[in-house]
N, C-alpha and C positions, 0 to 999 in steps of 0.2 A: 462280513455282511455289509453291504453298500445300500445307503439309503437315496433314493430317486425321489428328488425334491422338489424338481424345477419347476413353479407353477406361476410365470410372471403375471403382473396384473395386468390387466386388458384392461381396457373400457368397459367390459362387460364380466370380468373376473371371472378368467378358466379357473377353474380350481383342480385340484391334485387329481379328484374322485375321475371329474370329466372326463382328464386325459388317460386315466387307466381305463375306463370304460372304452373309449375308442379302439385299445389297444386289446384287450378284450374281444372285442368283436373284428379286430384285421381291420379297422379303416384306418388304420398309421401306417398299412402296411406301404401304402403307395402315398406318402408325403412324410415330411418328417416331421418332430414335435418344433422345431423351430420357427417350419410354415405353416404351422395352426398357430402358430403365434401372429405371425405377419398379418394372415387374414382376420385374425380378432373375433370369430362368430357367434351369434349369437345366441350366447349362455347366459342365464342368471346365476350368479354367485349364489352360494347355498347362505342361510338368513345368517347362521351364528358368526361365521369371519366378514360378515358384511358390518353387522352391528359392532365387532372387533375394533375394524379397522374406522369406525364413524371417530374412536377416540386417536388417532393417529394423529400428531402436532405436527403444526408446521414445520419445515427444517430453518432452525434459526440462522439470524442472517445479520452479520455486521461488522463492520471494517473494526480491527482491534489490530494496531502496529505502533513500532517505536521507530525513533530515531536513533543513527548508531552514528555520533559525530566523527570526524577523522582529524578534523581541524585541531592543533595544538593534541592531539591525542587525548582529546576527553575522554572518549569510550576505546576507539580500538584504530588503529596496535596500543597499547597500553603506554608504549614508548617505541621511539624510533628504535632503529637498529637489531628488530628481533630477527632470527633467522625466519627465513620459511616454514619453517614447520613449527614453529612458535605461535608463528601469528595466524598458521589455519588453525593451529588448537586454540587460540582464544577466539576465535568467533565462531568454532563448533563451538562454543560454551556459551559464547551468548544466544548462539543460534536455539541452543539446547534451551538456554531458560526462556526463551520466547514461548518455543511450542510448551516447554511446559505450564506456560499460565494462556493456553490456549491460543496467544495470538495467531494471525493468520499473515503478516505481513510487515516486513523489514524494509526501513527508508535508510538505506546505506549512503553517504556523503561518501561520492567518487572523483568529485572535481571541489575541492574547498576551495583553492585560487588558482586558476588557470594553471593549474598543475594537474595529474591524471593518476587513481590509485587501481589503475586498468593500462593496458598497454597501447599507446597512442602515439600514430606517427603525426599529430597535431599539437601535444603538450607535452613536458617532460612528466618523468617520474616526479610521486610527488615527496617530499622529505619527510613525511611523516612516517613513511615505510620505512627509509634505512637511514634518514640524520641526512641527507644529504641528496639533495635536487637531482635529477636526472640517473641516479643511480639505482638499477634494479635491487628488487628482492635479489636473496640467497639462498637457496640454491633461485634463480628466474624463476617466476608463476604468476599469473595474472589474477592478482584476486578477486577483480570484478567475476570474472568467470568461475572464480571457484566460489564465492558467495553465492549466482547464480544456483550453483548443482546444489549445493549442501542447503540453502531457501526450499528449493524447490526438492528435493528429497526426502523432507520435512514437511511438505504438502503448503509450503506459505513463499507468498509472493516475492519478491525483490525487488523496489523500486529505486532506482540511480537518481542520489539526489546531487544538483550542482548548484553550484554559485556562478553567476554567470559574468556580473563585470569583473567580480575584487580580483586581481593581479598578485598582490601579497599582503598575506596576513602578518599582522604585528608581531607572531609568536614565531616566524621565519627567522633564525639563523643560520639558514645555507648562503652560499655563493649561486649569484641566480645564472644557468646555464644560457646557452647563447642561441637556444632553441626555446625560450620562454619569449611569450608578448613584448614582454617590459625589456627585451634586446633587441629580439628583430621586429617592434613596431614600436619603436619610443614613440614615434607621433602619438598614437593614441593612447597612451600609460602618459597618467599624470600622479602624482604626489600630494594624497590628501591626511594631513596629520602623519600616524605611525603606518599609513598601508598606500599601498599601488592601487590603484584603479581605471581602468579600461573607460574612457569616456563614451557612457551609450551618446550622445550627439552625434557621432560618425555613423553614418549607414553601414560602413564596412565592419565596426566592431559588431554593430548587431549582428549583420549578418553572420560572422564569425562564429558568435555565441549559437547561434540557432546551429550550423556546422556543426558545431560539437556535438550536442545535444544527439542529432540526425547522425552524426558517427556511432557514436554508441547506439542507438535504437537498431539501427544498420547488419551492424555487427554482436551485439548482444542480445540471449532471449532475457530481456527484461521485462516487467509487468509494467512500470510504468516510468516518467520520467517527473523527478520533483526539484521544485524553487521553492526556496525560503523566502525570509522578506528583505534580504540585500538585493539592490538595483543601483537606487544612488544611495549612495554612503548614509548613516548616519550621521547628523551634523555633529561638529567639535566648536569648541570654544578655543579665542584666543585667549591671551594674559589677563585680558582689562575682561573677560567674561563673555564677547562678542560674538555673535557666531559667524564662522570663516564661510564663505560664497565658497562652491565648489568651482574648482580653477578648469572651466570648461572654454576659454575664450577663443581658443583656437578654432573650435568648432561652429560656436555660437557665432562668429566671424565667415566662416563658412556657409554657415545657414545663410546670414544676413547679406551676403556675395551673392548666393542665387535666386533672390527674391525681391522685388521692390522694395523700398523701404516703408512704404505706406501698404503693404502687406507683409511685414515680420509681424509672425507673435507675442506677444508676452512671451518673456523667457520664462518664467515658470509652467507656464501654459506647453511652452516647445519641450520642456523638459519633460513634462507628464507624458506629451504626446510619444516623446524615445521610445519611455518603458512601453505605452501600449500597444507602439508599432514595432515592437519586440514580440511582444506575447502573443500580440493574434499572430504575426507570421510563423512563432515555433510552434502554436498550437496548430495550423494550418500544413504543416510544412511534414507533424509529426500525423496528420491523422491522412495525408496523403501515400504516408508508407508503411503503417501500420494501420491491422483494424480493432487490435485489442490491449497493448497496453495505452494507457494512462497517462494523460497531465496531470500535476499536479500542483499548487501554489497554496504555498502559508505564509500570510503576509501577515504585517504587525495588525493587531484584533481590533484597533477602533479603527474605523475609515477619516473620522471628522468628530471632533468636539460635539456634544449634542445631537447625536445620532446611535441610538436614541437618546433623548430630549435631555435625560441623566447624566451623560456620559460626557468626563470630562480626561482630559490626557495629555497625551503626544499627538499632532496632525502629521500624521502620514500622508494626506494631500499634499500638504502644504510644505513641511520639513525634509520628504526624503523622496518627495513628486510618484506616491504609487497613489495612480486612483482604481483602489480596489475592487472598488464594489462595481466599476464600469468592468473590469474584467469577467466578474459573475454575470449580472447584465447583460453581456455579448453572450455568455457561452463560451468563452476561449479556454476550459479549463473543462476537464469529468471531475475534477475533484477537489475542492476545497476547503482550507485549515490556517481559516484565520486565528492567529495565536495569544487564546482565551486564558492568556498567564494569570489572572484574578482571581480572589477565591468568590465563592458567590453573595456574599453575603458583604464583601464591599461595593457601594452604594454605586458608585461614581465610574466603576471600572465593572460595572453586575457583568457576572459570569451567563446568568440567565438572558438580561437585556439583550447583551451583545448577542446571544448567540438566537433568541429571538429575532432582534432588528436584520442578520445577515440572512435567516432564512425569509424573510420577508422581500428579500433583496434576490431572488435564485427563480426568475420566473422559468429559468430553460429547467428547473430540476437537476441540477446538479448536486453531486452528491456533497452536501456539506459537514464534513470530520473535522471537529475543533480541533486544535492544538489545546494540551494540556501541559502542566509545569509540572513532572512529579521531581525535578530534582529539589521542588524547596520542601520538600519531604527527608530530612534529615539530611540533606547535605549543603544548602546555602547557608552561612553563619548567622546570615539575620532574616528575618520573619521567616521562619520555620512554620511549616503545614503539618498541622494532623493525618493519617493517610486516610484517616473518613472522609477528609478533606477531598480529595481524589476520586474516592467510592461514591460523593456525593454528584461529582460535575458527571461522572459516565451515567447515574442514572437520570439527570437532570436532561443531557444530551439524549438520551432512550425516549425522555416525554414529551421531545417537541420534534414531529413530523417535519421534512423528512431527515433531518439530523441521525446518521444511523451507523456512528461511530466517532474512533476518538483515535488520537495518534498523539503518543507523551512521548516528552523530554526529557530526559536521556533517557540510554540505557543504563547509563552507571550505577541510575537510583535504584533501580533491581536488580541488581548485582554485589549489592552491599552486602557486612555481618550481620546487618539487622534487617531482617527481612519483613516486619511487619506490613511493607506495602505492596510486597509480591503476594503473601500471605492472603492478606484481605480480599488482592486483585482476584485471588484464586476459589475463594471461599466464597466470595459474595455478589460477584461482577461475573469472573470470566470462572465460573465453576465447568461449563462445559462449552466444549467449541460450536463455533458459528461459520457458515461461510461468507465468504464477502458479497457484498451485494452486489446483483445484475448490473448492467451498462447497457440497457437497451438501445440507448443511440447510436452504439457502438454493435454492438452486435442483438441480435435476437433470435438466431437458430436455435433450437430447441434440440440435445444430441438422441441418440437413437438409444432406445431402451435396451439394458444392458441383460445378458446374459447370465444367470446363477443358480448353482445348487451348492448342497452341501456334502461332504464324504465324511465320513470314520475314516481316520489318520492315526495310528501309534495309538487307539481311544481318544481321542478329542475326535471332537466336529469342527470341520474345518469348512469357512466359506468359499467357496472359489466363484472369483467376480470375472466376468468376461465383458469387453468396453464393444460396441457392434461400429463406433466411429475409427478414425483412423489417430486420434488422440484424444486421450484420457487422463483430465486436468486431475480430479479430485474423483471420491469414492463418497456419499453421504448414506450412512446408515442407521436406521433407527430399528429399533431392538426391543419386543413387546417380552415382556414376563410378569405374568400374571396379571395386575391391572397397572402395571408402570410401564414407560415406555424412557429407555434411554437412548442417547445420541450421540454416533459416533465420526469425525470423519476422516481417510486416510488416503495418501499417495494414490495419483493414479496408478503411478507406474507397479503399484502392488497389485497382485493375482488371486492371493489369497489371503484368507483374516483369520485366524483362529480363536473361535465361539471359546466363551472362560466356561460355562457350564450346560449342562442338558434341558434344564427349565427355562425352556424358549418358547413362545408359544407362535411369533409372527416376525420375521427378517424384514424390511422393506428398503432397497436400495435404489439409490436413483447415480447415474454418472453426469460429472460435473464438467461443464468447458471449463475453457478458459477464460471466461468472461462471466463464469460463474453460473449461465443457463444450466439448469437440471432438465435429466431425461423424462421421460411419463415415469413411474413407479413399477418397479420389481419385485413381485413379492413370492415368498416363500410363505405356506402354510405347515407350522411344525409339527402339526395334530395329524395331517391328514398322509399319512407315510407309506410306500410300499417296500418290501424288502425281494432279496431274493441270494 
């Protein structure tokens, strides 16, 4: 026995009754039920599923992702030298615990140091794969791409995170290949402390870096592209305690070559200006050839000492020349995560202030997603965090408009034997999934209202979702039984859902782009059935 369900919500709510009635009487004979859809006419919904659906919640919405480092193998490959098939099963495993604490969105580190954990005729392999520079995985596979498929089959995003100067990292012991920067472009690789660094002063490394960036976007379907808050180094001290001047002269020499000398900058002034004449051209460069993934920057969380008025620290102005808050400012970024490592209730570093004073700072609306620290949740040796601790910053971030997510550090921390901060994430935060927020600057089409009914299958009821666009990012479903409504949401590329029981009383499905716009509303009325 096949139940005929399909009764999508209009503007004016055809209901089941309606369309049997037409049918009844021979006026479907000559159009189909799909083009009394189209036309939308106008019918009043009957009072009881109107009053029904007056309790229908919003579809929840919020950026919930981790970082999955590659650098020194914090999180993944676990260690150099796994075979290929080693190293897809441990990041289906993280992939797995992501979605199972509902997240929606993965910040994979694919460039730590001008090195590449994706296949790039611009930088070598990187050694974090197999121990050793330039050397493919084994059996060959590109894992950017395969991160891509297994994110997105999972129904959550993938954003390629890079470092864009540092050259080599201190935890590097390969032989560095004769296809890396730091060979075929000594000039601009210099020696600061234990790492390599790529001098942004040179217009050509910028541009280089932005290259990259534009390769990958090019050739990957990723959702978005992210920077941390490496640019210029963090400063080192010498023996006597001093802090060492990053060794830029060759370039700053350059600069002072094509410019009067009664019009050079401040060199710190010229240094700020690198990074920003970095950022706007990647952000400029990416939204020329894309129209839907994502910049994104998490730079270090205070911009300047007393801002706000509390807030005392590290100058990131001043120390490592990022002026961040001109980056939000301009608009050169969709997404923002300044990195709120404090717990909240220290004074001087307030987790609230800052992340107040930044959205005060965001006049274009951008989306600002703190950084959060859950690794000092049982795995830093000193000042250990409670994981309420955590549970408290995500609803802190929830209270202040338009703050409308969060992106923690590492993965490792939820991947431990003691799970109390997965647990809680799951219980008390992310108990049910969200989707990510719109990017209406980016996109604002609105997709086309999706096709459904329901069949008997082997006895279950089984949804089948039909998408009317030509892609079909995600699935959002809400699920009425009796006076509760739950919230589901799943793969586009899935057809069909299978209902766990018969005490259903209202389906309501909307298809999601890829920029997270939902269609008008789907609805299924489960009372009102015909059989045959």
């Amino acid at each position: 026995m096949k139940q005929v369900l399909v009764t999508p919500h209009t503007q004016k709510k055809l209901t089941g009754l309606f369309i049997f009635g037409l049918l009844l009487t021979g006026l479907a004979s000559c159009t189909t039920i799909e083009q009394l859809f189209e036309e939308e006419p106008e019918v009043e919904e009957p009072r009881d599923l109107y009053e029904e659906l007056r309790t229908l919640p919003e579809i929840p919405r919020e950026f919930r992702a981790v970082w999955i480092a590659s650098v020194a193998n914090i999180d993944w490959p676990s260690e150099p030298g796994l075979s290929a098939g080693e190293q897809k099963s441990e990041l289906r495993s993280l992939f797995d615990k992501a979605a199972m604490l509902n997240m929606n969105a993965i910040i994979l580190q694919v460039r730590p140091a001008a090195d590449a954990l994706y296949k790039s005729d611009m930088e070598p392999w990187s050694e974090y794969l197999t121990g050793e520079m330039g050397k493919s995985p084994d059996p060959e596979y590109d894992p950017l791409e395969f991160a891509i498929e297994e994110a997105h089959r999972r129904g959550m995003e993938l954003h390629a995170w890079l470092n864009p100067f540092r050259a080599l990292h201190p935890s590097s012991d390969s032989l560095i290949t004769e296809d890396h920067v730091a060979k075929n472009h000594q000039d601009y690789v210099v020696e600061y402390g234990d790492q390599l660094w790529m001098d942004p002063g040179f217009e050509e490394v910028r541009q280089y870096n932005v290259d990259v960036a534009v390769d990958i976007l090019e050739r990957y379907d990723v959702d978005g592209i992210h920077l941390d808050d490496y640019f210029y180094p963090y400063r080192i001290q010498d023996d006597d305690g001093e802090d060492v001047d990053f060794p830029d002269s060759l370039s700053w020499k350059a600069k002072a070559d094509e410019v009067e000398n009664d019009s050079l900058p401040d060199r710190d002034e010229w240094r700020r200006q690198n990074v920003n004449d970095y950022i706007e051209n990647l952000y400029q460069s990416i939204r020329e050839r894309d129209d839907y993934a994502q910049v994104g920057i998490s730079p270090f969380g205070i911009w300047r000492p007393g801002y706000p008025e509390q807030i005392e620290g590290m100058d990131a102005y001043e120390d490592i020349y990022a002026d961040s808050r001109k980056w939000l400012n301009e608009g050169w970024v969709d997404y923002f995560t300044p990195q709120l490592y404090w717990p909240i209730d220290q004074n001087e570093q307030s987790y609230n202030a800052l992340l107040e004073w930044w959205n005060s700072e965001n006049p274009h609306g951008r989306h600002l997603w703190p950084g959060n620290f859950i690794s000092r949740v049982g795995l830093t040796p000193e000042n250990l965090w409670e994981a309420s601790e955590i549970i408290a910053q995500v609803r802190a971030t929830r209270d202040r408009h338009p703050s409308d997510g969060n992106i923690h550090f590492s993965m490792q921390a939820l991947t431990q034997d003691d799970d109390t901060l997965s647990r809680l994430l799951a219980e008390q935060v992310y108990s049910e999934p969200a989707l990510v927020p719109t990017t209406p600057w980016l996109d604002n089409q609105q997709p086309l209202r999706p096709r459904i009914s329901v069949d008997a299958y082997m006895g279950r009821n089984v949804l089948s979702l039909n998408a009317r666009d030509d892609h079909n990012w995600l699935w959002s479903i809400r699920i009425k039984r009796g006076d509760d409504w739950e919230y589901k949401t799943i793969p586009g590329w899935k057809q069909h859902y299978v209902l766990n029981d018969d005490e259903i009383d209202i389906i309501v499905v909307n298809a999601v782009s890829r920029t997270s716009q939902t269609s008008p509303n789907a609805v299924l009325d489960m009372n009102q059935k015909e059989t045959e």
